[in-house]
Structures are given as C-alpha cells and as structure tokens.
Backbone as JSON Lines, residues from 0, in Angstrom:
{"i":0,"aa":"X","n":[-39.13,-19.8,25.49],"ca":[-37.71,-19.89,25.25],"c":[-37.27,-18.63,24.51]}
{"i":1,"aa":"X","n":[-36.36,-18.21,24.97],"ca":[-35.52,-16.86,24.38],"c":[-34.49,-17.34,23.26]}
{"i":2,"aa":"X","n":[-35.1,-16.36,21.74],"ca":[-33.88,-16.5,21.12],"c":[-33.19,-15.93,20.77]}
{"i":3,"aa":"X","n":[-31.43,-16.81,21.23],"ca":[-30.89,-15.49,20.91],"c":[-30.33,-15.08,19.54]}
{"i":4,"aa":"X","n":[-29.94,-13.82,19.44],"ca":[-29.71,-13.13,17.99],"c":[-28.23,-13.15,18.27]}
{"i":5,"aa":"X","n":[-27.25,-13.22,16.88],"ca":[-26.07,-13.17,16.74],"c":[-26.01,-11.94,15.96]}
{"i":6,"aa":"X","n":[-25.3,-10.65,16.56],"ca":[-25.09,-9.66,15.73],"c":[-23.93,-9.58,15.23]}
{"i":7,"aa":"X","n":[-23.95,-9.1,13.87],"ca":[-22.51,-9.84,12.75],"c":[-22.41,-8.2,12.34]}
{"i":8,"aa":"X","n":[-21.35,-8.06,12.73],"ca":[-20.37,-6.79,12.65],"c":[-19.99,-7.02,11.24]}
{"i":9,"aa":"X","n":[-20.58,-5.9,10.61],"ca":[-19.65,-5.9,9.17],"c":[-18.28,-5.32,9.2]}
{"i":10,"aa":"X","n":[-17.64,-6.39,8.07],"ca":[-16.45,-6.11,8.05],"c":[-15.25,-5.1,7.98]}
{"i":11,"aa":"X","n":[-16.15,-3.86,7.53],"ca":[-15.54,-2.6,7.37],"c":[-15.44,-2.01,8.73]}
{"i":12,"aa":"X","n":[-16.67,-2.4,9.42],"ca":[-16.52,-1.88,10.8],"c":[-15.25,-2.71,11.98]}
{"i":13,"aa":"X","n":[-15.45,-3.58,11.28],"ca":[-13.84,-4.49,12.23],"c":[-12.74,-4.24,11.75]}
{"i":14,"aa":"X","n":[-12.89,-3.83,10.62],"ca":[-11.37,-3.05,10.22],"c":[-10.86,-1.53,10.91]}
{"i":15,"aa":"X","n":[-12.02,-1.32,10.99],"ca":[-11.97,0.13,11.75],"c":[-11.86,0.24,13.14]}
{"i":16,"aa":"X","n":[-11.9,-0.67,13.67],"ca":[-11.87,-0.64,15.12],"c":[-10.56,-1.54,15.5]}
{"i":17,"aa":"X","n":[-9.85,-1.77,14.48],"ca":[-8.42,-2.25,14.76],"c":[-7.9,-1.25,14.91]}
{"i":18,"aa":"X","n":[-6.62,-1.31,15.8],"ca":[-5.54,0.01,15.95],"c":[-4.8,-0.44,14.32]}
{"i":19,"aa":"X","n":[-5.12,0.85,13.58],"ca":[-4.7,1.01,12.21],"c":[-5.6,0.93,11.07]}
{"i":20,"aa":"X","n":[-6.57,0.48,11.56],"ca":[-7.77,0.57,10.47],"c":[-8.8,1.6,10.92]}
{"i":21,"aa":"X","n":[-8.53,2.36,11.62],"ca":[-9.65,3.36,12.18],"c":[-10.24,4.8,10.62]}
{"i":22,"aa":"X","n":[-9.67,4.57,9.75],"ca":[-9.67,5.66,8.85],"c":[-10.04,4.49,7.47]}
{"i":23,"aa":"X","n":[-9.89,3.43,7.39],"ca":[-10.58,2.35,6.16],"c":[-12.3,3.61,5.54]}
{"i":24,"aa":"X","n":[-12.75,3.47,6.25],"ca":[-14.14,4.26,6.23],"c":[-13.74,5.49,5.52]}
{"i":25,"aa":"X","n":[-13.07,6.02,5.14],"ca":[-12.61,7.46,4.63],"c":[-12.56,7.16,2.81]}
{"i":26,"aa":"X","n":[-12.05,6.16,2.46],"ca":[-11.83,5.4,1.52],"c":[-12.97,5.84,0.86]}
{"i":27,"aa":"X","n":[-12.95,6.83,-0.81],"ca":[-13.69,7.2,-1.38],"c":[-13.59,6.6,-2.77]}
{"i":28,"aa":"X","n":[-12.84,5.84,-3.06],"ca":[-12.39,4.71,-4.38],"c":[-12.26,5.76,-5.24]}
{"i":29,"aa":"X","n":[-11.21,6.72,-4.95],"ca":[-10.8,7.78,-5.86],"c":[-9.9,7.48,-7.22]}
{"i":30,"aa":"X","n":[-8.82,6.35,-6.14],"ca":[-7.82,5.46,-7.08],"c":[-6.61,6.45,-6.96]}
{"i":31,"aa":"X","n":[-6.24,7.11,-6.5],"ca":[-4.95,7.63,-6.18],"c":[-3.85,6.87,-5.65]}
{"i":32,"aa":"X","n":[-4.58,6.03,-4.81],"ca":[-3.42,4.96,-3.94],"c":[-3.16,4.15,-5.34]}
{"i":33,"aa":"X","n":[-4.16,3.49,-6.27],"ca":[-3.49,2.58,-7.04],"c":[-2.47,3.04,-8.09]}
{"i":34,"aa":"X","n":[-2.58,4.35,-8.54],"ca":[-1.82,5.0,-9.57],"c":[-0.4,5.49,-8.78]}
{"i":35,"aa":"X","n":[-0.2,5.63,-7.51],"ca":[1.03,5.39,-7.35],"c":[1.46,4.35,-6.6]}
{"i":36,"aa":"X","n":[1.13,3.41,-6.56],"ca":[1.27,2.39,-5.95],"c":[2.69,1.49,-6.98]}
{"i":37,"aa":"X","n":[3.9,1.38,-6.49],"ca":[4.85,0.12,-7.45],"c":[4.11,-1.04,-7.17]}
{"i":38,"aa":"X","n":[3.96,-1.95,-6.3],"ca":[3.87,-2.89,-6.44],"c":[2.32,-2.95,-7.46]}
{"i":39,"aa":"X","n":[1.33,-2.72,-7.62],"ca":[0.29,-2.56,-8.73],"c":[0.81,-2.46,-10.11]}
{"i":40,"aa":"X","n":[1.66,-1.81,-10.24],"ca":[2.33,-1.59,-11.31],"c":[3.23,-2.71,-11.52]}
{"i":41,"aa":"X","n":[3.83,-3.5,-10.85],"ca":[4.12,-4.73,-11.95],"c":[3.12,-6.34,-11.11]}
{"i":42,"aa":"X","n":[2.32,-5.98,-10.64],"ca":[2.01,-7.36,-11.2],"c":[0.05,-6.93,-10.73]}
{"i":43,"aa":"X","n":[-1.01,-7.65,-11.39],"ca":[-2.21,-7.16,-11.61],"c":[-2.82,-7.69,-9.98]}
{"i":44,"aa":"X","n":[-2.15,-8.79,-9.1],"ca":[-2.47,-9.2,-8.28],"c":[-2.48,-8.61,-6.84]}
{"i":45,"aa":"X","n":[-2.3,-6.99,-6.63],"ca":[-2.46,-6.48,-6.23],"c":[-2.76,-5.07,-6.65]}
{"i":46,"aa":"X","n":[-3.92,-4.93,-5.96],"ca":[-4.54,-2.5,-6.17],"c":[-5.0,-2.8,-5.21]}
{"i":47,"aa":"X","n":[-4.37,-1.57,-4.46],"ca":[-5.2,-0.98,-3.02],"c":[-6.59,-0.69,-3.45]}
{"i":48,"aa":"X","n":[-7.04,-0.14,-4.25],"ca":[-7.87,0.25,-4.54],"c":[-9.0,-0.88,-4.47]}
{"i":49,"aa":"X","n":[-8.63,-1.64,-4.86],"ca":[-9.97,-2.81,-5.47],"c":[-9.67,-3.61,-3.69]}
{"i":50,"aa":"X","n":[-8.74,-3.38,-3.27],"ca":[-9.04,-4.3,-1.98],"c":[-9.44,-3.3,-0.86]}
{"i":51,"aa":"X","n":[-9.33,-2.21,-0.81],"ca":[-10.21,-1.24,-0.05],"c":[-11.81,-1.34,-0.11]}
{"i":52,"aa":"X","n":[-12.32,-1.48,-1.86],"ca":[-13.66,-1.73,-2.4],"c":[-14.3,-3.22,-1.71]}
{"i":53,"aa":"X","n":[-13.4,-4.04,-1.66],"ca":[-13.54,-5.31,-0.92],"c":[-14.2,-5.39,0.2]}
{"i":54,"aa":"X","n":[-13.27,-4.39,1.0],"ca":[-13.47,-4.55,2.53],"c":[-14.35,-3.67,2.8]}
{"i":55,"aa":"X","n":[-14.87,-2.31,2.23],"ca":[-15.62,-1.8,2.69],"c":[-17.35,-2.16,2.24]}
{"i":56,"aa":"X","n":[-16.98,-2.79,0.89],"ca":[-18.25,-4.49,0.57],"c":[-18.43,-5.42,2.01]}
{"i":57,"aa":"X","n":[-16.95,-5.39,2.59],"ca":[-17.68,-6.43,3.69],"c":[-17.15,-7.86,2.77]}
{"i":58,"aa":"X","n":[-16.84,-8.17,2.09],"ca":[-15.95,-9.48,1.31],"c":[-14.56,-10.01,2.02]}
{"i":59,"aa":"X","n":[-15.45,-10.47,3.28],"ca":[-14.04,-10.4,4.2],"c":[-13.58,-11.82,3.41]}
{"i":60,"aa":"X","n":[-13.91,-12.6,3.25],"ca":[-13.47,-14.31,2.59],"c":[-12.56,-14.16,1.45]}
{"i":61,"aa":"X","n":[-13.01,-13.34,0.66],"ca":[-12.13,-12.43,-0.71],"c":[-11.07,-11.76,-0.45]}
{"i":62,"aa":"X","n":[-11.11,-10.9,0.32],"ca":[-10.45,-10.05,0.65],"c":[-8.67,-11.22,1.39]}
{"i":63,"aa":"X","n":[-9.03,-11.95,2.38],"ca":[-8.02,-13.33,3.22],"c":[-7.74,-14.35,1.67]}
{"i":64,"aa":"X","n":[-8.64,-14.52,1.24],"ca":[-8.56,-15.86,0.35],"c":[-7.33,-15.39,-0.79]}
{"i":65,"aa":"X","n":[-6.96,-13.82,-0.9],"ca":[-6.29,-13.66,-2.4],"c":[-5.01,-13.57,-1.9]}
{"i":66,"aa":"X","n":[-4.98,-13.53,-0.4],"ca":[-3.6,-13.14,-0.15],"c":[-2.68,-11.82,-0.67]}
{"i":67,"aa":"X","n":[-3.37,-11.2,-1.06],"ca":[-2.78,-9.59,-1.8],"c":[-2.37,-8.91,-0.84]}
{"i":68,"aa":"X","n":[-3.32,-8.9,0.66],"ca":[-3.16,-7.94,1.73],"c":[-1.19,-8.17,2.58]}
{"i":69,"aa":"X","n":[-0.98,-8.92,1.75],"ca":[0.28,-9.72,1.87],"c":[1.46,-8.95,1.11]}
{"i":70,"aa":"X","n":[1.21,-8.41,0.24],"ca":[2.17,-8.06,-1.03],"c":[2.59,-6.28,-0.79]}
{"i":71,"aa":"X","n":[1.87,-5.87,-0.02],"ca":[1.81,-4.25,0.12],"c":[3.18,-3.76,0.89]}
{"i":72,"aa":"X","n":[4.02,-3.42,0.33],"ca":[5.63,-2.99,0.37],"c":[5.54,-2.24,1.78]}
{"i":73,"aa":"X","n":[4.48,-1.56,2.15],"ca":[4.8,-0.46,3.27],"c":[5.82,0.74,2.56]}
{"i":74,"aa":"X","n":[5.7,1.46,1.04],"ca":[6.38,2.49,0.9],"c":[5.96,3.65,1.26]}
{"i":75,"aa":"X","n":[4.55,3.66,1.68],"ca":[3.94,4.9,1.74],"c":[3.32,6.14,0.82]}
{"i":76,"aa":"X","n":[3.62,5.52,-0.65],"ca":[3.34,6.63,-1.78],"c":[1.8,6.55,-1.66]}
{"i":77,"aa":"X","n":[1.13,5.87,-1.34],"ca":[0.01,5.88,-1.6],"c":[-0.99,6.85,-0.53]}
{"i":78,"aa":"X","n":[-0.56,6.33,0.62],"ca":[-0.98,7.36,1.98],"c":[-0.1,8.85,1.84]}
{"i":79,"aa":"X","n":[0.86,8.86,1.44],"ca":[1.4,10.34,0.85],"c":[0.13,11.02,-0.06]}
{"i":80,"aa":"X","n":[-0.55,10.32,-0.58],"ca":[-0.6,11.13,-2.09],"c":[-2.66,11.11,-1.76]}
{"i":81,"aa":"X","n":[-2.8,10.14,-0.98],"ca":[-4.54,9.87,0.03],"c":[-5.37,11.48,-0.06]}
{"i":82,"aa":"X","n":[-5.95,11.73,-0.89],"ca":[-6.88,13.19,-0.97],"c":[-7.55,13.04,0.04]}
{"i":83,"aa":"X","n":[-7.9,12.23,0.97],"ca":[-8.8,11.59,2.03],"c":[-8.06,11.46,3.23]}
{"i":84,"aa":"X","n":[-6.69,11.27,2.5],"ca":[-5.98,11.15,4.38],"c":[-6.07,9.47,4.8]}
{"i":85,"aa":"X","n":[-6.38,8.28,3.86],"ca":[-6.3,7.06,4.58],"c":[-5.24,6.67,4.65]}
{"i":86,"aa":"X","n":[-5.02,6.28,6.1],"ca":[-3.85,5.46,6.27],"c":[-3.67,4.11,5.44]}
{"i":87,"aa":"X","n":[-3.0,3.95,4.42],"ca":[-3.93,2.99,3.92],"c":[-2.41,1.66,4.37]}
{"i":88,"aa":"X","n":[-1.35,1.94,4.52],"ca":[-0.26,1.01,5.29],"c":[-0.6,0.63,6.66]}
{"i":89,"aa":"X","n":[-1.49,1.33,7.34],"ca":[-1.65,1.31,8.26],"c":[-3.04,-0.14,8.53]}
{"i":90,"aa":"X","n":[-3.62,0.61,7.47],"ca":[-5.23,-0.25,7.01],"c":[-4.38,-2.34,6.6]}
{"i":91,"aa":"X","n":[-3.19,-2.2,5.99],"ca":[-3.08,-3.16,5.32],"c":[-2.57,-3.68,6.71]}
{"i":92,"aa":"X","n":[-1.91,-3.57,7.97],"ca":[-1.13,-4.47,8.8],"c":[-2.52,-4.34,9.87]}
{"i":93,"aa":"X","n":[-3.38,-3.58,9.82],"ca":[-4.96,-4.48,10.38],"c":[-5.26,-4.95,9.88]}
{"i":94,"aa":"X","n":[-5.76,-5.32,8.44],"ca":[-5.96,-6.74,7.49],"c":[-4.99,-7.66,7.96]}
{"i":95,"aa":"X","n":[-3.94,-7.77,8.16],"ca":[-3.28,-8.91,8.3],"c":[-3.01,-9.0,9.69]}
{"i":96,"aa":"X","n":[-3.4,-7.91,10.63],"ca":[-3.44,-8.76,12.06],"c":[-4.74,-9.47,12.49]}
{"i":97,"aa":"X","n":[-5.5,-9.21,11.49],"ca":[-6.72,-10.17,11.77],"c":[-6.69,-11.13,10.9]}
{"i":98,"aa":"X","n":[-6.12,-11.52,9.75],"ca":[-6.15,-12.53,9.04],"c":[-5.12,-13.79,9.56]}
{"i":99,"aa":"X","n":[-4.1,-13.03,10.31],"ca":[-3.12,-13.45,10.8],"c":[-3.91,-14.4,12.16]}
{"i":100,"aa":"X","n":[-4.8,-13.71,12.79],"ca":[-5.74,-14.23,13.81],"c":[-6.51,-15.42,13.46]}
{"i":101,"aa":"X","n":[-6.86,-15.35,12.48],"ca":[-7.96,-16.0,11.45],"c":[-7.67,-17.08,11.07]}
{"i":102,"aa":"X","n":[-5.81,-17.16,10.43],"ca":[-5.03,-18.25,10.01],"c":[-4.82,-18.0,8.89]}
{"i":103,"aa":"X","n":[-5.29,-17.12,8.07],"ca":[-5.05,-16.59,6.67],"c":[-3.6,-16.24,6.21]}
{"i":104,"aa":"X","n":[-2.8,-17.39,6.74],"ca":[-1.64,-16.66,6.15],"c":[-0.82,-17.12,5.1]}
{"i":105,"aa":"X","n":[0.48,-16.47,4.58],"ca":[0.64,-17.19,2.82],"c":[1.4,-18.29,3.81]}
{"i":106,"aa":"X","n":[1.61,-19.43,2.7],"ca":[2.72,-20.79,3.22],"c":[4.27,-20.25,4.1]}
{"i":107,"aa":"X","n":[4.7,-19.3,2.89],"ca":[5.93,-18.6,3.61],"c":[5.86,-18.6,4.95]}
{"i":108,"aa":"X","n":[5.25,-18.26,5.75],"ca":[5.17,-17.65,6.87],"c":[5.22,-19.47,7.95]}
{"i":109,"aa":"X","n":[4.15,-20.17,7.21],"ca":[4.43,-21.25,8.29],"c":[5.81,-22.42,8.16]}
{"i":110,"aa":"X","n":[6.21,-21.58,6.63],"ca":[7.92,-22.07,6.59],"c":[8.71,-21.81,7.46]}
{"i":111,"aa":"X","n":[8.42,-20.53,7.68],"ca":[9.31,-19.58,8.74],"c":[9.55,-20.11,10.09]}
{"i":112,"aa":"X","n":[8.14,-20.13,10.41],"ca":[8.15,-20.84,12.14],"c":[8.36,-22.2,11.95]}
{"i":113,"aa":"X","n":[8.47,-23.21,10.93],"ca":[8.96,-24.74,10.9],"c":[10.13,-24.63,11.37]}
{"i":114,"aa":"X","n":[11.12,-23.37,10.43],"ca":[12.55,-23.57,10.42],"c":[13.23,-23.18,11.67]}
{"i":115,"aa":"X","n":[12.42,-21.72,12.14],"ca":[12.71,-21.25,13.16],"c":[12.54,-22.19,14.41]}
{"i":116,"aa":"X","n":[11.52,-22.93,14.33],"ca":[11.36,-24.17,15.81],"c":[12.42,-24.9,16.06]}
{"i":117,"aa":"X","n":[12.46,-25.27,13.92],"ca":[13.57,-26.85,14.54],"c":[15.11,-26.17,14.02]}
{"i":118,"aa":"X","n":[15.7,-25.28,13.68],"ca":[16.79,-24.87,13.06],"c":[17.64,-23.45,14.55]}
{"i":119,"aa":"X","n":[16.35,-22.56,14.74],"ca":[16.82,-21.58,15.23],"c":[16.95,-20.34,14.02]}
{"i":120,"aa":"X","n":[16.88,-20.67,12.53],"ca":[17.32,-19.71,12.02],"c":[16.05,-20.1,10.69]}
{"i":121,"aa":"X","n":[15.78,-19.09,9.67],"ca":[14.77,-19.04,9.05],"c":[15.27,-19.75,7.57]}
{"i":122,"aa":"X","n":[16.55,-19.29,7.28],"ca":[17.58,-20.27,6.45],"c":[18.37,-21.1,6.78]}
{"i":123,"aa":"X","n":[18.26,-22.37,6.44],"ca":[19.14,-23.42,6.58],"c":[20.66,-23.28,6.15]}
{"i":124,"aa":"X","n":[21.96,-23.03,7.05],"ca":[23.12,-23.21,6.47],"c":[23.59,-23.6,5.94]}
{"i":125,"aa":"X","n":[24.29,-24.02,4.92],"ca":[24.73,-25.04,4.03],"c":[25.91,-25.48,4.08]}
{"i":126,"aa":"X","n":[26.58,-26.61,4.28],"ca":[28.31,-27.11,4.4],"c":[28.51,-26.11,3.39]}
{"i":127,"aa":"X","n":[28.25,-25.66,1.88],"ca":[28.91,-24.98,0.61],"c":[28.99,-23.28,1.47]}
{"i":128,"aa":"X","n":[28.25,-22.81,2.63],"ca":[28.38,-21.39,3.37],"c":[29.08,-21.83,4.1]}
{"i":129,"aa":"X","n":[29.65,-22.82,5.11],"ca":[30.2,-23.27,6.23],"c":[31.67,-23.19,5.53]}
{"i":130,"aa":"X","n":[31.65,-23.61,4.51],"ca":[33.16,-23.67,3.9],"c":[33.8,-22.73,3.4]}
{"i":131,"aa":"X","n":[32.76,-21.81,2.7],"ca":[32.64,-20.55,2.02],"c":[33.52,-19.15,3.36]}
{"i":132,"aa":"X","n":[32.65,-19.34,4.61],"ca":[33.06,-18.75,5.54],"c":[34.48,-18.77,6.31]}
{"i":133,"aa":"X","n":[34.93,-20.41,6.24],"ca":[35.88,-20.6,6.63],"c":[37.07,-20.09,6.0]}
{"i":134,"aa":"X","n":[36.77,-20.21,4.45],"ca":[37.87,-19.78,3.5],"c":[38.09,-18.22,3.64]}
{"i":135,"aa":"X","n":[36.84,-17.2,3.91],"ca":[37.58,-15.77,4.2],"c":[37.64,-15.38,5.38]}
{"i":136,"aa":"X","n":[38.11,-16.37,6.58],"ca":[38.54,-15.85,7.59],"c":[37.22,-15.65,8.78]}
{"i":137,"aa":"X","n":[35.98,-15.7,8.54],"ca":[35.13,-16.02,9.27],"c":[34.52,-17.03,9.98]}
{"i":138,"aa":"X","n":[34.22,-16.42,11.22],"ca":[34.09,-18.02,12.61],"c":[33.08,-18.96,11.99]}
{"i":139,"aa":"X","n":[33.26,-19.94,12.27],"ca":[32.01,-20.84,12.13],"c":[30.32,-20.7,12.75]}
{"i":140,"aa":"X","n":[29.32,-20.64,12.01],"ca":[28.17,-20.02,12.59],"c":[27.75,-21.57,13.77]}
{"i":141,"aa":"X","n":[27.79,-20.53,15.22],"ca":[26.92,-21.91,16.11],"c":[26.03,-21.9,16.13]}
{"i":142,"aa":"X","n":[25.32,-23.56,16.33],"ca":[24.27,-24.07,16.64],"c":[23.6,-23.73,17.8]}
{"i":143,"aa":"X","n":[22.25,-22.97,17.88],"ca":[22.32,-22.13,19.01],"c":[21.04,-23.54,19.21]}
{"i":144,"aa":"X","n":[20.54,-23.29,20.96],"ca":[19.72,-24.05,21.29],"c":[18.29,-23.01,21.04]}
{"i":145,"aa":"X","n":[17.35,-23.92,20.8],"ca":[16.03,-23.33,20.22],"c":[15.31,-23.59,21.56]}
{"i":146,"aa":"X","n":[15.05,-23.77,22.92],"ca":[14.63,-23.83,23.27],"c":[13.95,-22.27,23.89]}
{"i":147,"aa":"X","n":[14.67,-21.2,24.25],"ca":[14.14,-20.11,24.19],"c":[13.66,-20.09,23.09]}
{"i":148,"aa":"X","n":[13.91,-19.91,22.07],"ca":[12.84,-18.97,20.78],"c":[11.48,-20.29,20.81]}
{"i":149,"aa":"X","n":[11.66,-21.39,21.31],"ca":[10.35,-22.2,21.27],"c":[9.5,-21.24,22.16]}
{"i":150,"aa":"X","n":[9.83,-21.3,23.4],"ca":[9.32,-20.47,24.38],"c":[8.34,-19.23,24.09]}
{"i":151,"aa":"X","n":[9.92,-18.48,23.11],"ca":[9.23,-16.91,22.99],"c":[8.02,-17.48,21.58]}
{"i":152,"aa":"X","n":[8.12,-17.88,20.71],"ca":[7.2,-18.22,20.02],"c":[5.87,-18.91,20.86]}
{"i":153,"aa":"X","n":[6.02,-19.41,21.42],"ca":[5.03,-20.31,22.02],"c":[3.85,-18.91,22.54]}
{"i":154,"aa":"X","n":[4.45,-18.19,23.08],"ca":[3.95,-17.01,24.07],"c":[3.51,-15.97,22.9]}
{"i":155,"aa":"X","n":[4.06,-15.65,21.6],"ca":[3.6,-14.67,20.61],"c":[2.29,-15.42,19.72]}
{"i":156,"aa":"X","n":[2.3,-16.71,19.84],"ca":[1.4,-17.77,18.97],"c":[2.08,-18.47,17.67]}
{"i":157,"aa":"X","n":[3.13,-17.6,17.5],"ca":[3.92,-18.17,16.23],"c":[3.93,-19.81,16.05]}
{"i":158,"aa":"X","n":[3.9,-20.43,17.2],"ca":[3.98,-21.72,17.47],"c":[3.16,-22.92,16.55]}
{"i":159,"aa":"X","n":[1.65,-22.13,16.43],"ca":[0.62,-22.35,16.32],"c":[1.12,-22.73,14.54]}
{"i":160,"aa":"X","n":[1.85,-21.88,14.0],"ca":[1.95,-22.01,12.36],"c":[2.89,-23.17,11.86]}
{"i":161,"aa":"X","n":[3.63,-23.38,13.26],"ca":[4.09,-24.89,12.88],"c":[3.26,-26.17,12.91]}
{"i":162,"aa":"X","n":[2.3,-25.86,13.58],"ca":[1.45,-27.1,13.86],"c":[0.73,-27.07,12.6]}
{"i":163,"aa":"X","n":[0.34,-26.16,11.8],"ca":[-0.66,-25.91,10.86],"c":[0.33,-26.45,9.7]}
{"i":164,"aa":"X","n":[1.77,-26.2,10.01],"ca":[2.46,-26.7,8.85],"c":[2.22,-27.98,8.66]}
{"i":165,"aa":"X","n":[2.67,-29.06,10.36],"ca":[2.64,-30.17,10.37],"c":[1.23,-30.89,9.61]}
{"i":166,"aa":"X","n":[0.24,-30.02,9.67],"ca":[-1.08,-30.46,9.41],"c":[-1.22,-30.98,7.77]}
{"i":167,"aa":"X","n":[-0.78,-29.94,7.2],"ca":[-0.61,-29.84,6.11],"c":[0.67,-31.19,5.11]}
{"i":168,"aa":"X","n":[1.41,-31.14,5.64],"ca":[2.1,-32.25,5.82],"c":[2.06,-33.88,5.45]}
C-alpha cells in the first residue's frame, strides 16, 4: 500500500503566491512600516511589523485569529517609506483574501451581507431619516427589490456570510 504524503506549504509561501503578496518575502523586520504607520500609533492592536514577523513564522492561526489584518487603512506611508520595497498594502488585501476564503472575517462584515440580503442597503433607514428628508425637500428613499443583489452576492460568495451569520444566531 502506498502512502500518501501531504505537502504543507508554509505560510509565507502562500502569501507570496497571492496576486499582492508576491514581495511578503522581502520583509527584513527593519520596522520602518511600523514607525510610520497611524493606525499603530493609536491603538497597540495593530504593527505591520509584528504581523509581517507572523506570517513569515508561518503563524497563519495568529496571524486570522487577531483580526489586525483588518484594521490597515490602505494609506500607503508605510510602502512609501519600505527600504526593501514591500508592498506591504498590497501584502495586507492577500491576507485578507485568503482569510476572507478561510472565513476569518470580523462580525462587521457578516452584518453587512445580513442587511444587504434582507434590506438592500447596509444601514437600516429610520422613520426619524424618512421624516428628516421629507422636511428639506428630499424624495422619499425606495424600497428597492433585493432580488438582484441576492443574485449578484450569491455569485461573489458574499451570500455565504449570511448563512454564517444565521449560524451564529
């Protein structure tokens, strides 16, 4: 009987072979990205830095479980300022298109597709905006039918985060 072997791609290497993580590997934990980084600077729950160290550890469970890869503004000071050249905005939306794959995503997100399924819209209107609108001369917002955006969700997977909501539930 033949056995077979499961070869387990470390995680740095699956980051790198995402379109946008191809340069993760460049990552010399210099700390430039974290010193200009705003969002690091006010709250401790995110440094590029320490989640670059993560992933190129291969701590893929750590890395999904903190939800940080979540918080990264996309300003670019950090890949501006990269002595190395990492894309490192680039690095963070391959972390989250695979975590996103994975199911790793914050609650927000499966709020989003609840509201969007059964509402059409991601905020709920309120009679106090309905009235608000009426009083300066603006139309009343319609009730659009959700059956396209079920559709187009259904076909992107978005779908999938309502069910996970319901699960939860």
């Amino acid at each position: 009987m033949t056995e077979t072997k499961e070869f387990n791609v470390p995680f740095s290497k699956e980051v790198a072979s995402r379109y946008g993580g191809e340069t993760v590997m460049l990552c010399y934990q210099c700390g430039t990205c974290a010193s200009s980084c705003p969002v690091a600077k006010t709250t401790e729950k995110f440094n590029p830095r320490e989640i670059f160290r993560l992933v190129l550890l291969g701590e893929r469970q750590e890395v999904f479980q903190s939800n940080a890869i979540w918080l990264c503004s996309s300003c670019y000071n950090c890949q501006e300022r990269c002595p190395q050249m990492v894309e490192l905005v680039d690095v963070f939306f391959a972390l989250r298109n695979i975590a996103a794959k994975e199911g790793h995503l914050p609650k927000i997100y499966s709020e989003f597709a609840f509201a969007l399924m059964n509402d059409g819209r991601i905020v709920p209107v309120s009679k106090f905006i309905e009235r608000k609108r009426e009083q300066i001369g603006l139309p009343p917002l319609k009730t659009i039918g959700t059956e396209a955006l079920r559709k187009i969700l259904a076909v992107t997977g978005f779908d999938k985060l309502l069910l996970k909501k319901e699960v939860e539930s």
